[in-house]
C-alpha positions as CSV (number, residue, x, y, z in Angstrom):
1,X,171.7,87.0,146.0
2,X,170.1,87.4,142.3
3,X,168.8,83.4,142.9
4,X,167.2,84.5,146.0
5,X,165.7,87.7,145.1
6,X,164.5,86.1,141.7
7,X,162.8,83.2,144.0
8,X,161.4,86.2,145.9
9,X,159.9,88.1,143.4
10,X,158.2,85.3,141.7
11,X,157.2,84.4,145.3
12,X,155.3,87.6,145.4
13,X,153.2,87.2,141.8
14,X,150.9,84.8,144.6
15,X,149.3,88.1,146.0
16,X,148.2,89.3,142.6
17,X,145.4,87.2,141.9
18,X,142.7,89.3,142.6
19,X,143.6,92.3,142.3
20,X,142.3,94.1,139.0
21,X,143.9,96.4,136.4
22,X,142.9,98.6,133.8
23,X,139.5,98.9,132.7
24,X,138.9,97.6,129.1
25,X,135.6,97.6,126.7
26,X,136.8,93.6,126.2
27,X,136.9,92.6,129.8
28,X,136.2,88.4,130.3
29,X,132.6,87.3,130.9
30,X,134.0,85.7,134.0
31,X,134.6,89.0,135.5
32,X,131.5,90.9,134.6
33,X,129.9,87.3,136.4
34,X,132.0,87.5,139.6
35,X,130.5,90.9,140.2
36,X,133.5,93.1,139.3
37,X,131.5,95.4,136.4
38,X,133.9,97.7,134.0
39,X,134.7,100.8,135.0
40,X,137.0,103.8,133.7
41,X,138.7,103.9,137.8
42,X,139.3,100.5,139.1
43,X,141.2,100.9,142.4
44,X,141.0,99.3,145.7
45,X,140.2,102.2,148.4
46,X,139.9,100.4,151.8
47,X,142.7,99.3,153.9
48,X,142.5,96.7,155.8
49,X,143.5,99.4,159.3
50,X,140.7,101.7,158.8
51,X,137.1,101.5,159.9
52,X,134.5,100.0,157.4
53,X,133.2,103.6,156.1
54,X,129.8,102.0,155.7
55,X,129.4,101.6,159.3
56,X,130.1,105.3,159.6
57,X,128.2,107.1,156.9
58,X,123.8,105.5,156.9
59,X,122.3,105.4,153.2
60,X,119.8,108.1,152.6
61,X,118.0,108.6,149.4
62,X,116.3,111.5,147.4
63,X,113.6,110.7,145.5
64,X,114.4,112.2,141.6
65,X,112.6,111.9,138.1
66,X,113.3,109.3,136.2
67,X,113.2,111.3,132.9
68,X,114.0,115.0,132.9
69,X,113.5,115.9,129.6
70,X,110.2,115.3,127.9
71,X,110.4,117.3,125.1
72,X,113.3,115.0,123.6
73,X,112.8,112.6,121.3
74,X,115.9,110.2,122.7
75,X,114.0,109.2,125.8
76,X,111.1,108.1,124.5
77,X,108.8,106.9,125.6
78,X,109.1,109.3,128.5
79,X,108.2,108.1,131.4
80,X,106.7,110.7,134.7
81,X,108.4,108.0,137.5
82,X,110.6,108.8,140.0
83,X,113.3,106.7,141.6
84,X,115.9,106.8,144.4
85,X,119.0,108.7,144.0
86,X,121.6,107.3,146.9
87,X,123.6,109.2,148.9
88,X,126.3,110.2,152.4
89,X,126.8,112.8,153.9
90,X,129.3,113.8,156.9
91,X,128.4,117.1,158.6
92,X,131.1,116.8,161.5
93,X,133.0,120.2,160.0
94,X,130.2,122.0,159.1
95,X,129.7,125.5,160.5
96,X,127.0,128.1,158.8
97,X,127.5,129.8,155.7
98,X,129.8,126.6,154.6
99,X,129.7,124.6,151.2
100,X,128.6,121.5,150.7
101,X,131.2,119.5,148.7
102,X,129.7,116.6,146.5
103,X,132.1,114.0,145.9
104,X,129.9,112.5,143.0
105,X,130.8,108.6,142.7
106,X,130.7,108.4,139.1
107,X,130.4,104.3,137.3
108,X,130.6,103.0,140.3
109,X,128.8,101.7,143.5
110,X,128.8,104.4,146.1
111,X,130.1,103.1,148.8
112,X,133.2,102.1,146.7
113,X,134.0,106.3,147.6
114,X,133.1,106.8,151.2
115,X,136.5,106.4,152.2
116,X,136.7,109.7,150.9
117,X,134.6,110.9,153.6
118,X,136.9,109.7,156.4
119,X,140.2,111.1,154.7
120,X,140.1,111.6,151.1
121,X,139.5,115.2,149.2
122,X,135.8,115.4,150.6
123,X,137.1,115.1,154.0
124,X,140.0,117.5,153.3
125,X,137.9,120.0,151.9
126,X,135.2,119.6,154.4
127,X,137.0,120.3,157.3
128,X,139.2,123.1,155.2
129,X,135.4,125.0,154.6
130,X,133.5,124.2,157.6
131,X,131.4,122.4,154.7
132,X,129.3,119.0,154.4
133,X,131.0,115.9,152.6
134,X,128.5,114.3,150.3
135,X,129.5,110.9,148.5
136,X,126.6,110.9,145.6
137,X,125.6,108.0,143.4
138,X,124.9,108.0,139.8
139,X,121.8,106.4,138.1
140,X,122.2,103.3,137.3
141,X,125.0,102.3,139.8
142,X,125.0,100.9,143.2
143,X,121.3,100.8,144.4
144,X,120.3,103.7,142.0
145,X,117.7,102.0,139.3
146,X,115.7,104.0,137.7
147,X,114.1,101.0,135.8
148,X,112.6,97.4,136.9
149,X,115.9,96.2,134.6
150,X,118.7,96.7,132.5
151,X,117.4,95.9,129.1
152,X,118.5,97.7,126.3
153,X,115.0,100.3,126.0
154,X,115.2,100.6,129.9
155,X,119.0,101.8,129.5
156,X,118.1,104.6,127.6
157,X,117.6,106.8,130.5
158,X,121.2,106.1,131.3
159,X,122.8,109.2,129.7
160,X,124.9,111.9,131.2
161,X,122.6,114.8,130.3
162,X,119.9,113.0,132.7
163,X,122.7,112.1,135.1
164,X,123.8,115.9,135.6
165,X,120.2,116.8,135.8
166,X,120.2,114.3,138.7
167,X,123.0,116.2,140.1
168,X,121.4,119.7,139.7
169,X,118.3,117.9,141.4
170,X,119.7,117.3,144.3
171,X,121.5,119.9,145.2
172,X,117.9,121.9,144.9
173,X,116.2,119.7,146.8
174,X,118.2,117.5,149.6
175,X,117.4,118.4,153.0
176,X,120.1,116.8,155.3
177,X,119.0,114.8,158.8
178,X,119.7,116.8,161.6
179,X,120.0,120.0,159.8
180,X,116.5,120.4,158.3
181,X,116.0,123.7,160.0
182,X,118.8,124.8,157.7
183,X,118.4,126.2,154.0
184,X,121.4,124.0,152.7
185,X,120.3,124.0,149.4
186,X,121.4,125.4,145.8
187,X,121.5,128.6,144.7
188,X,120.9,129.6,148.4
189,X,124.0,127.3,149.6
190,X,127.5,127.5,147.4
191,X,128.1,123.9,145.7
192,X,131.5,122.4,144.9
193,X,131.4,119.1,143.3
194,X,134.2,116.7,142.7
195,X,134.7,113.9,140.2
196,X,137.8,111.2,139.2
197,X,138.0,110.2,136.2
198,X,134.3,109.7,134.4
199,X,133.2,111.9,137.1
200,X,135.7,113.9,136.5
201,X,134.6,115.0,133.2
202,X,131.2,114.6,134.3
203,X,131.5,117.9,137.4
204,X,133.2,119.9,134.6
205,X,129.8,119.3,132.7
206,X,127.5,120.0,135.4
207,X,129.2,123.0,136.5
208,X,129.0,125.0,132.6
209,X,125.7,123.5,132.2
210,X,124.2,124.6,135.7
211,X,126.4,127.5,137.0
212,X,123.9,128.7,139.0
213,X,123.1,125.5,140.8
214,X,127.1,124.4,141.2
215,X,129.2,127.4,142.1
216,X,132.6,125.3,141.5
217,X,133.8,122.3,140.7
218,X,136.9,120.3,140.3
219,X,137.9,118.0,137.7
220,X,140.4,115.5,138.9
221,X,141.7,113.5,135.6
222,X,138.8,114.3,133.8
223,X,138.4,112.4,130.8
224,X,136.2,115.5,129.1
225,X,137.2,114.5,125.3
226,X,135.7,111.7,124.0
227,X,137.6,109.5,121.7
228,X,136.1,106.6,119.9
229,X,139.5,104.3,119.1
230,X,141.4,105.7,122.5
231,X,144.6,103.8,121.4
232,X,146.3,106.4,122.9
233,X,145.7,104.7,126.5
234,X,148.9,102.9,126.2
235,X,150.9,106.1,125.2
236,X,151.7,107.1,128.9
237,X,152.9,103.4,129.8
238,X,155.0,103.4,127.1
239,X,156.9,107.2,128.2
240,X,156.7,107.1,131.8
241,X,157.4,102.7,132.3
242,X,160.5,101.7,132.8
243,X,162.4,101.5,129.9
244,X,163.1,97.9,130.0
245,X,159.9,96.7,130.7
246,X,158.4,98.5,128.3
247,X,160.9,97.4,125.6
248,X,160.4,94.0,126.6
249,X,156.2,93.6,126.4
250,X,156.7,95.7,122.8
251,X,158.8,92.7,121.2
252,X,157.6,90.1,123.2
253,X,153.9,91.6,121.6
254,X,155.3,91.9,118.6
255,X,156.6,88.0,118.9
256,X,152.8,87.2,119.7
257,X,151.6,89.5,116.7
258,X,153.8,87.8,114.3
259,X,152.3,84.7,115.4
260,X,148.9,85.1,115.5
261,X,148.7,87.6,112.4
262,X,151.6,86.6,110.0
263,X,150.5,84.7,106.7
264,X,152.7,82.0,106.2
265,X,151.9,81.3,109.8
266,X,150.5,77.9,110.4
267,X,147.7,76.6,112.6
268,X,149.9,74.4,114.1
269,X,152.1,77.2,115.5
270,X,149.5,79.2,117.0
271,X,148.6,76.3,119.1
272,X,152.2,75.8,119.9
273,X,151.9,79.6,121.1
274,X,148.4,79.1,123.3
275,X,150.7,75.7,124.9
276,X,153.4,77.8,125.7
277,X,151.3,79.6,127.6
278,X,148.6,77.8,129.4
279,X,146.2,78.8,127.1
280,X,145.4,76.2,124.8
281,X,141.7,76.2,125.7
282,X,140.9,79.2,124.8
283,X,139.3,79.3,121.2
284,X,140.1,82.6,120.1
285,X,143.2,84.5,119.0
286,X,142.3,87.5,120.2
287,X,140.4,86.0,123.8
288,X,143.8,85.1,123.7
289,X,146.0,88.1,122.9
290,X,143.8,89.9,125.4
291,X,144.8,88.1,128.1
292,X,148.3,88.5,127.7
293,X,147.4,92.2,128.2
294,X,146.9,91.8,131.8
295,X,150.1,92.6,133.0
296,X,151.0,96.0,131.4
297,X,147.2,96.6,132.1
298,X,147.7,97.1,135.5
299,X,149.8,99.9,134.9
300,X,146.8,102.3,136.2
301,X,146.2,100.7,139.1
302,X,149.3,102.5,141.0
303,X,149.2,104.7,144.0
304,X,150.9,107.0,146.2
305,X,149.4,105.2,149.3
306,X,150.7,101.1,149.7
307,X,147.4,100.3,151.0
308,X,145.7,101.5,148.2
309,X,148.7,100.7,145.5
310,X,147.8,97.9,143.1
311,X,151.7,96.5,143.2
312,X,150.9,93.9,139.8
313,X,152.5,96.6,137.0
314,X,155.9,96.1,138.9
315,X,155.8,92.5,139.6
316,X,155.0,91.8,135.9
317,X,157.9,94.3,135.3
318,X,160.2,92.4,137.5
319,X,159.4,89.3,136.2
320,X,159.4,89.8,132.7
321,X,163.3,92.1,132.8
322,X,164.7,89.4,135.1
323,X,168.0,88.4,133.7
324,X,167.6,84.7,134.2
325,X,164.4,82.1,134.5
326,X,162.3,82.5,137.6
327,X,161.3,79.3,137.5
328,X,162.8,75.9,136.2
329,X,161.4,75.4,133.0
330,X,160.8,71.6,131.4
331,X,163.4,71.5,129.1
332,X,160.4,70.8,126.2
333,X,159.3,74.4,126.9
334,X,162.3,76.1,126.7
335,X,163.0,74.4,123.0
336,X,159.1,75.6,122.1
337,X,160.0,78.8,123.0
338,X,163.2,79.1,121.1
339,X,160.9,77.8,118.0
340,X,158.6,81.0,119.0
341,X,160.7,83.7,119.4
342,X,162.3,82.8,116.0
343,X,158.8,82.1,114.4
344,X,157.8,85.5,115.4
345,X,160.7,87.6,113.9
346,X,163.4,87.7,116.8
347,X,165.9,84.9,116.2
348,X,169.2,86.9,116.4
349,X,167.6,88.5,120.3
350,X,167.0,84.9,121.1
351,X,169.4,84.7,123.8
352,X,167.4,87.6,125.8
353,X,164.0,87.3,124.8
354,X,164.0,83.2,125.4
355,X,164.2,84.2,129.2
356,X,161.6,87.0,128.9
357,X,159.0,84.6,127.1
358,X,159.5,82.0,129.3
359,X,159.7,84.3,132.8
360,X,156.7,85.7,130.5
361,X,155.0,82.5,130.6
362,X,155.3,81.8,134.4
363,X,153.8,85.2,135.0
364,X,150.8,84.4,132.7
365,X,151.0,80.6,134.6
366,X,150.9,82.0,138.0
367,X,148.3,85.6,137.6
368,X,146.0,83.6,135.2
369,X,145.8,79.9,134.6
370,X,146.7,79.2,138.2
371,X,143.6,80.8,139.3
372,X,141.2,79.7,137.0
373,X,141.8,76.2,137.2
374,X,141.5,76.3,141.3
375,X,138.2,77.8,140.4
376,X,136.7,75.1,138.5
377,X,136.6,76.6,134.8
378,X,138.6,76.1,131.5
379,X,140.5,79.6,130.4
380,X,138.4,79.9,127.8
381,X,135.3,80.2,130.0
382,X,137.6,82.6,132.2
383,X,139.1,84.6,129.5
384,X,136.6,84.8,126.7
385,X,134.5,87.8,125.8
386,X,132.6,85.8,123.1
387,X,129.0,84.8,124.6
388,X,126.3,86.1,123.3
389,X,123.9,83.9,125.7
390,X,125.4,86.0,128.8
391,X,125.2,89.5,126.8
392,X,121.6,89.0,126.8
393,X,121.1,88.6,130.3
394,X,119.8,92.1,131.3
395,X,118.1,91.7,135.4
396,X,118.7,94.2,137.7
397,X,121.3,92.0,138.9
398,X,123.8,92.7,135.8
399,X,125.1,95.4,136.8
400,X,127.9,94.9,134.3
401,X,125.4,96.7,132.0
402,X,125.7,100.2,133.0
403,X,129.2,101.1,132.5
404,X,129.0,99.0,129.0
405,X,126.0,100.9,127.6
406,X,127.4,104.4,128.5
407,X,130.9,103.6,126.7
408,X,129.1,101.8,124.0
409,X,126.2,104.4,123.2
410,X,128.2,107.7,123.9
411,X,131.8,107.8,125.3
412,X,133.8,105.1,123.4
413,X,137.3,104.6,124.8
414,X,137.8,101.0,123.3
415,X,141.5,100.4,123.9
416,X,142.6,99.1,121.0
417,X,146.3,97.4,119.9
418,X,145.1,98.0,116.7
419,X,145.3,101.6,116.1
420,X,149.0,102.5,117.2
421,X,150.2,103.9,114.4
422,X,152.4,101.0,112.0
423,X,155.6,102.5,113.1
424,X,155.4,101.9,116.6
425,X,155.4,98.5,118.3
426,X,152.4,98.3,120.2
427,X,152.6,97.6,124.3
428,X,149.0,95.0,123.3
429,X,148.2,92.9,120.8
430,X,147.0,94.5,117.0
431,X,144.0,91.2,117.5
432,X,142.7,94.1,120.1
433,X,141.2,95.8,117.3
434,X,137.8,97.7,117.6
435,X,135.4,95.0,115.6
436,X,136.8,92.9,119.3
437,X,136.5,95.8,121.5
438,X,132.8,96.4,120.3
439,X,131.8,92.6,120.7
440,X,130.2,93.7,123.8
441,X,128.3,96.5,122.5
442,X,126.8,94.5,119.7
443,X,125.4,91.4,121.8
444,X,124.7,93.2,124.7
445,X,122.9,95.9,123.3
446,X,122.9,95.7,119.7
447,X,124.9,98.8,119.3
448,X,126.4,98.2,115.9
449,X,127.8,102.0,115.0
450,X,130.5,103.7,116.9
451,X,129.8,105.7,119.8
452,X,128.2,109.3,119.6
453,X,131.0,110.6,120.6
454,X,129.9,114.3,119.7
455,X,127.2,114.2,121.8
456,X,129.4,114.0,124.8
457,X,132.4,116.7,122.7
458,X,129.6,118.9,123.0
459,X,130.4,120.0,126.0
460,X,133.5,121.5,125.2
461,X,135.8,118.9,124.9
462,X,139.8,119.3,125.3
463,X,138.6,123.1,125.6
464,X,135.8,123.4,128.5
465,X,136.3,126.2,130.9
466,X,134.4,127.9,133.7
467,X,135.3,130.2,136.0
468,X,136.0,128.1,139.4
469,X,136.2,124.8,137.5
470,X,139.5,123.2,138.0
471,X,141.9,120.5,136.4
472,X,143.9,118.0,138.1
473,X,145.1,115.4,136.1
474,X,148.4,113.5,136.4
475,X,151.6,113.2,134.4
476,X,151.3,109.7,134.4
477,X,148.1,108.8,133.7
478,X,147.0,106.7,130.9
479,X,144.1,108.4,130.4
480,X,145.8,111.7,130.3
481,X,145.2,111.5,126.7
482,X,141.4,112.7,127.0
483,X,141.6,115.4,129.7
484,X,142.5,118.9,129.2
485,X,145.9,118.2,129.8
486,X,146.2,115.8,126.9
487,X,149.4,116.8,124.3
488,X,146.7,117.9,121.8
489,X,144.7,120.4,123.7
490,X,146.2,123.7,124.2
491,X,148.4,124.8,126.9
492,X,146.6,126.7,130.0
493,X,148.2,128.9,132.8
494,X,146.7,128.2,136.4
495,X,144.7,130.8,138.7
496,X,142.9,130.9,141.4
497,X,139.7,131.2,139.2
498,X,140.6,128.1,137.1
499,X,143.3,126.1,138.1
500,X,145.6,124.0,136.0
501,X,147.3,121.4,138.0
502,X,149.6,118.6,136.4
503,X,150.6,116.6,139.4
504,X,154.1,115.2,139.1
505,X,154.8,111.3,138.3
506,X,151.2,110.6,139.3
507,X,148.4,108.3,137.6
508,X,144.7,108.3,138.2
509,X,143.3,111.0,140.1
510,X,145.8,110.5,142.8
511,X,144.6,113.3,145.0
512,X,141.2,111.8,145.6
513,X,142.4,109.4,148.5
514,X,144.2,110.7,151.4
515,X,145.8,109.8,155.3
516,X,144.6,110.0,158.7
517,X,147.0,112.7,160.0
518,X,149.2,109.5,162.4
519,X,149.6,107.7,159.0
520,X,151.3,110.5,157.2
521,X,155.1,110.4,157.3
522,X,157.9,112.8,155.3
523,X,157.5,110.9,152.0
524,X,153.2,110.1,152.5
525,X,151.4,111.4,150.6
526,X,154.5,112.4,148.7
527,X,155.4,116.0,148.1
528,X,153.1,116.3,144.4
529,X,150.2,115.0,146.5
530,X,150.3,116.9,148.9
531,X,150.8,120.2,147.5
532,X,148.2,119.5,145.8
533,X,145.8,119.1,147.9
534,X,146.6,122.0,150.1
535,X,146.0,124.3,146.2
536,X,143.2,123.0,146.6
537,X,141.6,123.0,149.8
538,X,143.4,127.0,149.5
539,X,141.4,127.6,145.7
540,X,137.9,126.1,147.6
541,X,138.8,128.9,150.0
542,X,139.4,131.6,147.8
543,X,136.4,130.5,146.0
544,X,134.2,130.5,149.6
545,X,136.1,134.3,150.1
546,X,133.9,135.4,146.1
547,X,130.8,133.9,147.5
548,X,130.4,136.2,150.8
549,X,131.6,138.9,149.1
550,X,128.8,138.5,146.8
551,X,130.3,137.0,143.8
552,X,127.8,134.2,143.0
């Protein structure tokens, strides 16, 4: 039975090929090629049973100014253009006197969120309010250019400040089809925005800086603290994985580390390493070590919902704990890994860790080399993040650009191996350090200082507060670590006025996607969820009940 359901699980690594994990400043040229640009929220929102949402929901746009503020020096030189600011809308709930509820779409393509509209939070609060749904693009995303291309002077109108002025924009101005005999427009119409994630943090800002535009807002793992080194990504993985896995990737890391960073280490040996592994193409140690990441990576891409669930964390888990080889391995390999895992520190675990490396290896074999080779390229051209040739590619067809120049100029979050404190064994590689992270910010944009972080702290950080602004993060969210409910920031009690949610065992803003009511069942979405999103479809309401009775 173990033989079978070993053959079985490494069986299953085939459907993992393209599916992505965690969003990291060092992600492969190949990706950022194939279309798929970086982004804090990287999850797979359309099932193959429901209705392609862009056949639903028609594309309308609202023309908006390119540059909103001309009497600062950072946009110069200002320009008096306008562009289109994309957007959705579903009025099927609406009734007079409701809210409309902009689900704003954050660093990515909008129509990567309209799924919301058919059953996620917008549609749940939509039909809770008798409001309008409203997926909302951001500058520089999707089909939203402000600029003929991406260069590095046209990027500087890519800020938040002119994105939340966007925001405020449209909610003055919009006039919806069908219902322009309507006054649906801010202050005269309440406001509630939504964000995940970057646009999490981002709603939080646009409701303190234009309370009178955005009457509420809710901030669903809300990254509002801006951290430079975030090596603290990883810290969530390490508390809520399962214990073996994590144990495993730590000294099987730490193996690599030893390698690839240890002085008496030869040249020799580290190609032995890359062999092991596939890998021997690709020129540099920490291209390498990055790759090796991918696995434990995918930790964020988990869901409540198995349509949505990216299932790669638990396969690489499986494969990696399994007591015995998941594969045959030539016997050549197994006597190179024995040389490796002794090499790297472990010699008297050697009986364990032999089998991890080598299940290990297959998992790395099948998710990564497999795959590359079937497509033509060597690993290094599908795993390296060294090219400065492609970094200066800047068209309005590198969209790879946007997300890049945001982290890069203002928000930071390079994940980095490298800053886990030196008494801790590290769940990636200490290569990951930030001079790697930052190798796209330097050749892409010649960003060569660390991110202004303070510009983004500014707005309040682990400490922002409103009244009707809510947080909704996740217990198990690896970015946990730079919302409000982060261990550093101070502990909050929950009202009506400003709730405080911390939903149970989940990850990334888990209560943003959602059933149609014949999919749900006892356990979907599971009780956490759920409650959830019933405080909050009940908070909107309480909300709605201040703004008749005048409270605005």
């Amino acid at each position: 039975m173990m033989h079978l359901a070993n053959n079985i699980l490494f069986l299953s690594l085939l459907s993992l090929l393209s599916l992505p994990t965690a969003a990291s400043a060092s992600q492969p040229i190949s990706s950022l090629k194939s279309g798929v640009a970086p982004s804090l929220s990287r999850r797979g929102i359309v099932s193959k049973r429901d209705v392609d949402p862009s056949t639903l929901y028609p594309a309308y746009n609202l023309s908006v100014p390119v540059d909103h503020f001309h009497n600062e020096s950072t946009y110069e030189p200002h320009s008096s253009g306008t562009f289109n600011l994309r957007y959705f809308f579903d009025a099927t709930y609406y009734k007079a006197g409701g809210p409309v509820i902009v689900l704003n779409s954050g660093e990515a393509d909008a129509t990567a969120r309209l799924p919301y509209l058919q059953k996620g939070i917008a549609h749940q609060l939509a039909e809770a309010t008798g409001g309008i749904a409203v997926v909302l693009e951001h500058r520089y995303y999707g089909t939203s250019f402000p600029t003929p291309d991406l260069s590095t002077k046209n990027l500087r109108f890519l800020t938040t400040q002119q994105a939340l002025a966007d925001a405020a924009f449209f909610a003055r101005n919009v006039v919806f089809e069908g219902l322009e005999d309507q006054k649906l427009t801010a202050p005269q119409t309440p406001y509630i925005a939504y964000g995940g994630s970057y646009a999490g943090a981002f709603v939080a800002f646009l409701r303190k800086t234009y309370p009178d535009t955005y009457f509420g807002a809710i901030s669903s793992s809300g990254v509002t603290k801006a951290i430079y080194d975030f090596w603290e990504y990883y810290e969530p993985v390490r508390e809520y994985g399962p214990p073996d896995c994590i144990l495993a990737t730590q000294k099987l890391t730490n193996i690599v580390d030893n390698i690839l960073l240890g002085k008496n280490i030869t040249k020799g040996l580290i190609k032995e390493l890359k062999m092991a592994f596939g890998l021997q193409d690709i020129q540099y140690n920490d291209d390498f070590a990055n790759a090796l990441s991918s696995g434990i990576g995918g930790w964020q891409g988990r869901n409540w919902d198995p349509a949505v669930n990216n299932p790669s964390f638990s396969q690489y888990c499986g494969n990696i704990t399994a007591n015995s080889t998941l594969h045959p391995a030539p016997t050549n390999l197994t006597s190179t890994v024995k040389q490796l895992v002794a090499a790297g520190g472990y010699i008297s675990q050697s009986a364990t860790l032999i089998t991890q490396m080598l299940n290990f290896i297959s998992y790395v074999n099948i998710t990564l080399v497999q795959p590359c080779i079937a497509g033509g390229q060597t690993t290094n051209e599908c795993y390296t993040t060294h090219n400065t040739s492609f970094y200066a590619l800047d068209d309005l067809t590198q969209t790879w650009r946007s997300w890049p120049y945001q982290f890069c100029s203002q928000w930071g979050f390079l994940q980095t191996g490298s800053g886990v404190p030196k008494d801790q064994l590290p769940l990636i590689s200490r290569t990951i350090t930030l001079e790697y992270e930052s190798i796209i910010c330097r050749d892409a944009f010649n960003i060569t200082t660390p991110s202004d972080t303070a510009i983004i702290n500014a707005y309040g950080g682990y400490d922002i507060s409103y009244d009707r602004l809510a947080f909704i993060d996740g217990e198990d969210d690896p970015w946990r670590g730079a919302t409000p409910h982060a261990p550093e920031a101070k502990p909050r009690t929950s009202t009506i006025d400003e709730p405080f949610i911390l939903i149970e065992g989940a990850v990334h803003h888990w209560d943003e996607n959602g059933l149609f009511p014949n999919e749900t069942t006892a356990t979907l979405p599971p009780a956490p969820v759920a409650e959830t999103q019933l405080d909050e479809a009940n908070f909107v309401k309480a909300w709605m009940a201040e703004w008749n009775a005048g409270k605005r």
